[in-house]
BAVOVEX-885016 format. One line per 2 residues: their letters; for each residue z, x, y of C-alpha. Coordinates in nm, 2 decimals. Layout:
BEGIN
A> Z:X:Y ~ ...
end
This chain:
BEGIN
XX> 2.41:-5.35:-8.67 ~ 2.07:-5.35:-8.75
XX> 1.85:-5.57:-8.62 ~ 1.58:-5.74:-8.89
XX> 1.18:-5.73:-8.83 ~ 1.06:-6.07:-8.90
XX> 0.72:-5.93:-8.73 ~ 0.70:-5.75:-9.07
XX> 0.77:-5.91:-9.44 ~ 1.09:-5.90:-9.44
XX> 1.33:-5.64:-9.64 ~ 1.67:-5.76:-9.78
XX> 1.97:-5.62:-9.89 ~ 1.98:-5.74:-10.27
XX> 2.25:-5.53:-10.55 ~ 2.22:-5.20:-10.32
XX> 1.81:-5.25:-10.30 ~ 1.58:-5.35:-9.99
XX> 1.35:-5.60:-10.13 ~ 0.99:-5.57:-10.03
XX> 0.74:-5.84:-10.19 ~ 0.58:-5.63:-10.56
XX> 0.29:-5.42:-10.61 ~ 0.26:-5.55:-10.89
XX> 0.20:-5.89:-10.89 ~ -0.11:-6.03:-10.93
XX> -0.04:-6.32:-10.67 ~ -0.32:-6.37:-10.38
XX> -0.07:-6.37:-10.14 ~ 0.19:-6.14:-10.10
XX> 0.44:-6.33:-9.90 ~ 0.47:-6.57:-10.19
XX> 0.52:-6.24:-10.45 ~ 0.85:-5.97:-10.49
XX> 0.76:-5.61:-10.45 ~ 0.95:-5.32:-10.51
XX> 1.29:-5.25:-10.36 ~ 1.38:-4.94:-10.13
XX> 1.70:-4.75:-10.18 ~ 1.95:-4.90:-9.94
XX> 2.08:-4.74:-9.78 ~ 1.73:-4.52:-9.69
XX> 1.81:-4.16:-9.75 ~ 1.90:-3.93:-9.51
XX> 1.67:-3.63:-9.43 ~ 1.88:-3.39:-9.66
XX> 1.80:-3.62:-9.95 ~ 1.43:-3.64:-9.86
XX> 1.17:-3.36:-10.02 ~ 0.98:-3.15:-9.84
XX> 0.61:-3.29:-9.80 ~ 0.39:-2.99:-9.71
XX> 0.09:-3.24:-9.70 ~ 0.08:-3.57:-9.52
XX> 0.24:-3.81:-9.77 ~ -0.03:-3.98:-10.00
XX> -0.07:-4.36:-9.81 ~ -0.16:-4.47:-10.20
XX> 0.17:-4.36:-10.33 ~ 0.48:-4.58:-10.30
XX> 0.81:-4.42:-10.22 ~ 0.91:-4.47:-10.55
XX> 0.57:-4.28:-10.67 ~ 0.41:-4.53:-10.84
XX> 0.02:-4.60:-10.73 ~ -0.10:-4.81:-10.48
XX> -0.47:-4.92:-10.66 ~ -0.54:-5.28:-10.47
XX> -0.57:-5.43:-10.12 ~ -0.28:-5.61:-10.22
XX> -0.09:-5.34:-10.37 ~ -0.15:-5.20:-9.98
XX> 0.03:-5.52:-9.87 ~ 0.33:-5.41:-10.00
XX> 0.29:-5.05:-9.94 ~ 0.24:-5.16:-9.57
XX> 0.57:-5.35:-9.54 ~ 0.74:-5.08:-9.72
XX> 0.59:-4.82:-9.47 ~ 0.69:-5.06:-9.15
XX> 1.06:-5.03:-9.27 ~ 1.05:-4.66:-9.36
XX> 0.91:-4.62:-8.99 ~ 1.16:-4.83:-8.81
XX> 1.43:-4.66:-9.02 ~ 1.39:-4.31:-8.94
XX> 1.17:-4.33:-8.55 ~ 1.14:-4.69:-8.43
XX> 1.49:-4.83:-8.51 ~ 1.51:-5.18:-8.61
XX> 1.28:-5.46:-8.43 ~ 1.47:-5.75:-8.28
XX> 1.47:-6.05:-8.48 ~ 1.28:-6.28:-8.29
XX> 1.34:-6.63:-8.41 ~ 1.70:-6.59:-8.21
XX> 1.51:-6.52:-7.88 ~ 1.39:-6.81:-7.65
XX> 1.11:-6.73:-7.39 ~ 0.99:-6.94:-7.15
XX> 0.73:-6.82:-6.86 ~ 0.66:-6.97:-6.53
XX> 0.34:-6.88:-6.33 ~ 0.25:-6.84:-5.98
XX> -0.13:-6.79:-5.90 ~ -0.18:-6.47:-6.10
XX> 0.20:-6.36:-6.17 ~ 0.40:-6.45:-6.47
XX> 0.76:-6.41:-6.50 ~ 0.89:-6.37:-6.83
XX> 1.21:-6.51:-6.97 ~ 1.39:-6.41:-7.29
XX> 1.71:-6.61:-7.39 ~ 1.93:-6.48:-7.65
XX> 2.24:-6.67:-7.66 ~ 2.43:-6.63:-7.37
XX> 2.19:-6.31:-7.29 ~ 1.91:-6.34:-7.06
XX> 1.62:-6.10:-6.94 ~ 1.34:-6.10:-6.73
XX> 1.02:-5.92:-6.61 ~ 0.67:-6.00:-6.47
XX> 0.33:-5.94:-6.55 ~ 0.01:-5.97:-6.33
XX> -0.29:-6.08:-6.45 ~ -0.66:-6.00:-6.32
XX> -0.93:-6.17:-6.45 ~ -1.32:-6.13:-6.46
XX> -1.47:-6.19:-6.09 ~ -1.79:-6.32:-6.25
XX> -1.62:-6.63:-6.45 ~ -1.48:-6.93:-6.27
XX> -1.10:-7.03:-6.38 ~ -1.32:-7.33:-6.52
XX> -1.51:-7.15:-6.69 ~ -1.22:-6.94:-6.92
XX> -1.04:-7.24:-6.94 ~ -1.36:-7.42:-7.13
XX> -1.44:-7.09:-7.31 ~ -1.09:-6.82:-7.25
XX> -1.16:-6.46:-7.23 ~ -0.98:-6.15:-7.47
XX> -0.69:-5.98:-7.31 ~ -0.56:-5.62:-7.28
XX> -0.17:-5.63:-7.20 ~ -0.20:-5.26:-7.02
XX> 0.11:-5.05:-6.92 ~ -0.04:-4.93:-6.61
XX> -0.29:-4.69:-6.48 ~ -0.63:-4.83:-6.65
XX> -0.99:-4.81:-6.50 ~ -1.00:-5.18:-6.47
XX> -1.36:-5.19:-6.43 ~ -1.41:-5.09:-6.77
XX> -1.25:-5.42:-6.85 ~ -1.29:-5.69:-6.61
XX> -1.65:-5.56:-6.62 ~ -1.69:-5.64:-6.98
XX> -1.54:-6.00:-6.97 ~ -1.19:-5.87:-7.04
XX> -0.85:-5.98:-6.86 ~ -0.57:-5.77:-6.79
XX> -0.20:-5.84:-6.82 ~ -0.02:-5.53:-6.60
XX> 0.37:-5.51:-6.63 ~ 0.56:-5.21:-6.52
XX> 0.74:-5.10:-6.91 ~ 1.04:-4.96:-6.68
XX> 1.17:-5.30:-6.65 ~ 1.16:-5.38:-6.99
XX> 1.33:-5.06:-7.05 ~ 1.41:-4.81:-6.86
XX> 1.24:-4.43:-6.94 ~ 1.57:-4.26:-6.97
XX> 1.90:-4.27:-7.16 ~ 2.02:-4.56:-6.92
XX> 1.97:-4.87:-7.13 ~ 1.87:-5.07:-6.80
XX> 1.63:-5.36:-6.83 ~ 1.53:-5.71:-6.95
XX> 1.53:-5.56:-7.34 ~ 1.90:-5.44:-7.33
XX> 2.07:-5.71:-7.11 ~ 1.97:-5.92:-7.46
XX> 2.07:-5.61:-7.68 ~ 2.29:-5.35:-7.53
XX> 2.42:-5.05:-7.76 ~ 2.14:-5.10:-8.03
XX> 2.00:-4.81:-8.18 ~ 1.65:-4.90:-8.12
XX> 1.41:-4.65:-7.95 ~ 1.24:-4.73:-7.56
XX> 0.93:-4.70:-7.76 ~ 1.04:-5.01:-7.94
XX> 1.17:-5.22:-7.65 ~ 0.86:-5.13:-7.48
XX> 0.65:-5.27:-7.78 ~ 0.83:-5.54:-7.76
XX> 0.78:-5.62:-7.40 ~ 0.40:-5.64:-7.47
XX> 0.51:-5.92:-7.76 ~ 0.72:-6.14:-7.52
XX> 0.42:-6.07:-7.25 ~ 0.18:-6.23:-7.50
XX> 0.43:-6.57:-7.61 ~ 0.42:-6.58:-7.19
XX> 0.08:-6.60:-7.18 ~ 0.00:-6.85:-7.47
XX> 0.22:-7.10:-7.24 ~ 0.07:-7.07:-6.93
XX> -0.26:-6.88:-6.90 ~ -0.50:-7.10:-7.04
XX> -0.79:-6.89:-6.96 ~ -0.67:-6.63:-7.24
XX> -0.81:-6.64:-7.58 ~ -0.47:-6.54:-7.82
XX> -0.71:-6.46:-8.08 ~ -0.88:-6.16:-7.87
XX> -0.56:-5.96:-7.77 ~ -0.57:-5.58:-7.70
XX> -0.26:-5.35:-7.60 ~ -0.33:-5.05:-7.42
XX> -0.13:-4.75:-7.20 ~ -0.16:-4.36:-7.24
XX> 0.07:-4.07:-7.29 ~ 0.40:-4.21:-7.38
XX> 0.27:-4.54:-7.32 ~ 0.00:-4.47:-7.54
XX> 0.29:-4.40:-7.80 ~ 0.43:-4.78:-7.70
XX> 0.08:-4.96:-7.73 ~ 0.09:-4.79:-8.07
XX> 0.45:-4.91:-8.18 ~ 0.29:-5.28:-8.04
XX> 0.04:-5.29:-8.22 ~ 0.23:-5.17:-8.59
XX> 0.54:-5.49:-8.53 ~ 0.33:-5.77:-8.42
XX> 0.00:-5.85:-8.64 ~ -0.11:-6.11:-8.34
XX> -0.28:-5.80:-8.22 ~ -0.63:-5.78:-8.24
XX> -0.70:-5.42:-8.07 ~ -0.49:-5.12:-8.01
XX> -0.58:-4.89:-7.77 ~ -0.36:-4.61:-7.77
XX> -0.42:-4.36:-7.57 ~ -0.41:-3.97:-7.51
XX> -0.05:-4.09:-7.71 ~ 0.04:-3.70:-7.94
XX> 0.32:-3.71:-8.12 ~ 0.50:-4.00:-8.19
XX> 0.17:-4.14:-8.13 ~ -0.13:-4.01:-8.31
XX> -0.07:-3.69:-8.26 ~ 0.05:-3.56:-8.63
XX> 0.38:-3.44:-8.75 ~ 0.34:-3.13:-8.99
XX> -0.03:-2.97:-8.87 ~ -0.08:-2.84:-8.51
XX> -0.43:-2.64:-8.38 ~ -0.29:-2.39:-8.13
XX> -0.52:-2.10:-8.03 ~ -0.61:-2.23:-7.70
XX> -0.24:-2.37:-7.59 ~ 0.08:-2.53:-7.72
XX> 0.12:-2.85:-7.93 ~ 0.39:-3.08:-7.86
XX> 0.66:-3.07:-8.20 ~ 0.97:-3.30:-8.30
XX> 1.18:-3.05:-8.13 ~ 1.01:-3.10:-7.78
XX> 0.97:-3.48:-7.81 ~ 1.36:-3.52:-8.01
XX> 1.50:-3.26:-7.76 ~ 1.32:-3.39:-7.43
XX> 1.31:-3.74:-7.49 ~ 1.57:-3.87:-7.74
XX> 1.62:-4.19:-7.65 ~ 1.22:-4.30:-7.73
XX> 1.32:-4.31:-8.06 ~ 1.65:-4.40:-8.29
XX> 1.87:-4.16:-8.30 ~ 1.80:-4.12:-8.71
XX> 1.47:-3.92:-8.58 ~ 1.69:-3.59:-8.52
XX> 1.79:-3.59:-8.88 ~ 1.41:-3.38:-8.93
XX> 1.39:-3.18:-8.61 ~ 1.47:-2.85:-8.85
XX> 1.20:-2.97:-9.03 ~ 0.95:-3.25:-8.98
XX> 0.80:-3.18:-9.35 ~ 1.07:-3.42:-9.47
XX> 0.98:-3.73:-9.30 ~ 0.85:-3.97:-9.58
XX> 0.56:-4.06:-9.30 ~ 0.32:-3.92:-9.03
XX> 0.09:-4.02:-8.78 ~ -0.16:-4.15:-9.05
XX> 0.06:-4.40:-9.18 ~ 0.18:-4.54:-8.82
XX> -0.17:-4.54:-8.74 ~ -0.24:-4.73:-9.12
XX> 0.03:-5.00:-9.00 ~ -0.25:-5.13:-8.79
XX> -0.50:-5.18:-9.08 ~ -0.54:-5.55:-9.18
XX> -0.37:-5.70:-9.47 ~ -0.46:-5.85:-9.76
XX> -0.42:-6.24:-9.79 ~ -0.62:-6.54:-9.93
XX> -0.50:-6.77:-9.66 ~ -0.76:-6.70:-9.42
XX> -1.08:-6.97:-9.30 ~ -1.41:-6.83:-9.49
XX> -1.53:-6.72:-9.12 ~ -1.28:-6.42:-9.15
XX> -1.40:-6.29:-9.50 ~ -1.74:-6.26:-9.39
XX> -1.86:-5.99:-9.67 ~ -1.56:-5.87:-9.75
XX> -1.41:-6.05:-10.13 ~ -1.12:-5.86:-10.14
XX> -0.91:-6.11:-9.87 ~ -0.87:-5.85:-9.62
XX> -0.88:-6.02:-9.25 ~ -1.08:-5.80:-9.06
XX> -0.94:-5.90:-8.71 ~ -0.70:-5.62:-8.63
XX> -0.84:-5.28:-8.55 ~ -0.72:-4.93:-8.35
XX> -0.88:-4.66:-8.14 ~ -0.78:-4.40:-7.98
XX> -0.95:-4.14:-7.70 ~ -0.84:-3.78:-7.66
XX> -0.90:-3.51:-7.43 ~ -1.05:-3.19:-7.59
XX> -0.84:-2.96:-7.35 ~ -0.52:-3.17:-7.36
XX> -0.38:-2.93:-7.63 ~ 0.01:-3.05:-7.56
XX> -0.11:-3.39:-7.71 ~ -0.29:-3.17:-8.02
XX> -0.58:-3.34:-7.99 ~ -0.76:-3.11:-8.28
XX> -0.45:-3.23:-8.55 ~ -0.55:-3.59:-8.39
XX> -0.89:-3.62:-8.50 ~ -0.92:-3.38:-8.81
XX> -0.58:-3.46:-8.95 ~ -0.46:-3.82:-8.85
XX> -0.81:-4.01:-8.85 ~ -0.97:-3.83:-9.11
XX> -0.66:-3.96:-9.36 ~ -0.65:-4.31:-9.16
XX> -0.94:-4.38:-9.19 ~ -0.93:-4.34:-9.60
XX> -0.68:-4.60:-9.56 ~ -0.94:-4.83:-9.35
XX> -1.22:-4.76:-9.56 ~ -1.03:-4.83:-9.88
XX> -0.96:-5.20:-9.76 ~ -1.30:-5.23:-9.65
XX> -1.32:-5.23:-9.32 ~ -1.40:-4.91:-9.22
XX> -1.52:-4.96:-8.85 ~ -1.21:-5.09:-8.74
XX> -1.05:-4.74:-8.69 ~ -1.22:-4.52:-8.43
XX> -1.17:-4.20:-8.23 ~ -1.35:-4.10:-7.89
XX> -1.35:-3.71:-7.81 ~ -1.39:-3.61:-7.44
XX> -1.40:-3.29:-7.27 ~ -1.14:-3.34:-7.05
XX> -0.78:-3.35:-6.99 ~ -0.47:-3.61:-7.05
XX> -0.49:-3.94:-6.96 ~ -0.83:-3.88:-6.80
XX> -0.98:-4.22:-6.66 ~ -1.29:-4.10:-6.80
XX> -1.10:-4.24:-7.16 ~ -1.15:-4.62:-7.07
XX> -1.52:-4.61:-7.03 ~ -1.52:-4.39:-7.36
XX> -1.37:-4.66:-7.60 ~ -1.56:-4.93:-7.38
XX> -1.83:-5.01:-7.66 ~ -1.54:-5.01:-7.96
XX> -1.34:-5.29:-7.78 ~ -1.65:-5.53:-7.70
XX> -1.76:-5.48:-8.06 ~ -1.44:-5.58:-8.14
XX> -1.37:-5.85:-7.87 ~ -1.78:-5.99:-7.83
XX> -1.94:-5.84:-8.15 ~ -2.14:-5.66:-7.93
XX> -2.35:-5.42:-8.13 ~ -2.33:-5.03:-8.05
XX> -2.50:-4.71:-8.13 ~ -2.21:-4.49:-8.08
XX> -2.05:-4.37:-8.39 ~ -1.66:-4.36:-8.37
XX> -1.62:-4.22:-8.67 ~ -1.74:-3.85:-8.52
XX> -1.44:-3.66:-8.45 ~ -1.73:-3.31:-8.30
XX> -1.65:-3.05:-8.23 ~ -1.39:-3.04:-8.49
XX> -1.40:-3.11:-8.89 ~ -1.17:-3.23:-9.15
XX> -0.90:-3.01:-9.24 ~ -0.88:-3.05:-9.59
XX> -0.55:-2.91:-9.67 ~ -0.42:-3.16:-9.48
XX> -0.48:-3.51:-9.73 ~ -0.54:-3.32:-10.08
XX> -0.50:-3.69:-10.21 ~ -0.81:-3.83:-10.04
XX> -1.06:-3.73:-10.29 ~ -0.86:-3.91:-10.59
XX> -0.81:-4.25:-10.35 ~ -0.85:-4.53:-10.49
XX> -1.18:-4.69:-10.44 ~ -1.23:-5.07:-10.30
X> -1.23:-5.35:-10.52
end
């Protein structure tokens, strides 16, 4: 059975159709308009073409154009069920989960309820040593919900409070379905990437009913490696997220699908990540592993699902200079190490941002996709002080210098995105 996103617009099963709301309505607000349908079922990866390029993000599957912020709307919720289709697997409907949270000093336990089903796991939270608990409750502080191994400094010392949970007992990083996600959903085809994502969701409903000092507006997700890939999948299926940080995260992540840089060492490809790690994904992924070219996505458009959508019912305050109704409070980075070549950190920067950040750009908010190039290897600590001035811009509004947008020492690759040049311009 597959489980329905309600973290996402909906799709339903209508005369052999899934319904997505229409790019072509001229409605302000897109949940209150019908977009186009998706084949249901999806097809399978012999059905799909072969997309030398990465697939044009202003092109709906059906190939008609995507030409307004609204038009991207519906393009995004089509894209969130094309990715839970064939990597993700379904997100868990949430309205039939009950969580409840109970706090001692600084750890949380977190209860989900599902029926008769019933799962826990804790979280610890650290906060600022320079603000008094009085003072966060009067004015609360941003968040990072972090899957482990963070310079915390880089945090705390900015003003920033970090929810720590160990993702292993949410799920467990193996083909055991152990943990607090499958005792509510045992046997679903739903990848540990996904139960992990959804572990930093339940984290933040905890947190909203007994850590006063937290600000639920200012909410960041971070881990790195293949809990980079999880911060990634968090911040795609639940738009509560303000920042995601994902992290040294390759393929699966960032890291494309059909372009890999190796002259100095070995990129990671669907065959590693589908033969290594199966169970990170849904089972649907090893339909491509002959030939990832037939995916109808890649890392572009996972990293696109993190771009705001467009919507006129937002307070003034969140339009600032921006007409077209696109809220500008969501926003992703991501750090890479130069030498980290298993995580393709070249394809990462010349392939997946450059063609993201069309995507950004084109809904007019640019600046909230960045990269940050070191010279150093995976999951180097070094990464946390190198997005530090991207996530208090975000969080504070705290003016920087550095320019995110460089992806030195490497340049576009062109061939990649032979779309970008005829994308549509913002409205």
């Amino acid at each position: 059975m597959k489980l329905l996103n309600l973290l996402s617009l909906v799709s339903v099963t209508v005369s052999g159709t899934l319904a997505i709301p229409s790019p072509t309505t001229t409605s302000s607000d897109v949940n209150d308009a019908f977009c186009a349908r998706l084949p249901n079922p999806l097809p399978s990866a012999s059905s799909l073409p072969i997309i030398p390029a990465l697939p044009d993000p202003f092109t709906f599957f059906d190939g008609r154009p995507v030409r307004t912020p609204l038009d991207w709307a519906c393009r995004k919720a089509e894209l969130k069920t094309i990715v839970q289709e064939y990597l993700y697997g379904y997100y868990p409907d949430h309205s039939l989960e009950r969580v409840t949270a109970r706090r001692v000093n600084n750890t949380v336990t977190v209860e989900v309820r599902k029926g008769a089903n019933v799962g826990n796991f804790t979280t610890t939270l650290a906060f600022p040593a320079n603000l008094t608990e009085e003072e966060m409750r009067r004015h609360p502080v941003p968040v990072v919900i972090n899957g482990g191994g963070v310079d915390t400094n880089v945090f705390l010392g900015s003003g920033v409070a970090l929810a720590t949970f160990d993702l292993t007992t949410v799920a467990m990083d193996s083909t055991v379905k152990q943990g607090a996600f499958w005792n509510l959903y045992p046997g679903e085809d739903i990848g540990v990437l996904t139960t992990w994502a959804w572990g930093y969701h339940r984290i933040l409903d905890a947190l909203i009913q007994v850590a006063p000092e937290i600000d639920a507006k200012r909410v960041g997700v971070t881990g790195c490696s293949r809990y980079g890939k999880a911060a990634l999948a968090a911040g795609i299926f639940d738009e509560r997220i303000t920042l995601t940080l994902a992290m040294s995260s390759g393929i699966e992540g960032v890291g494309p699908w059909r372009f890999f840089f190796e002259q100095f060492g070995a990129n990671e490809k669907i065959n590693n990540i589908f033969g290594g790690f199966p169970y990170w994904s849904t089972s649907r992924l090893g339909q491509f592993v002959n030939d990832s070219r037939q995916l109808p996505f890649d890392a572009h458009l996972q990293a696109a699902l993190v771009a705001p959508v467009c919507t006129s019912k937002l307070p003034d305050s969140e339009y600032t200079d921006n007409p077209t109704g696109v809220k500008k409070k969501r926003a992703l980075i991501w750090d890479e190490g130069q030498v980290d070549y298993w995580t393709n950190p070249q394809g990462e920067a010349s392939v997946t941002y450059v063609a993201a950040e069309a995507v950004y750009k084109f809904l007019g908010v640019g600046e909230n996709v960045g990269v940050a190039i070191r010279n150093s290897a995976h999951c180097d600590i070094s990464g946390y002080t190198n997005i530090k001035d991207f996530m208090n811009r975000v969080f504070f509004g705290t003016p920087t210098t550095r320019n995110y947008s460089d992806i030195s020492p490497y340049t576009p690759f062109t061939e990649a995105f032979p779309w970008i040049n005829d994308a549509p311009s913002r409205v």
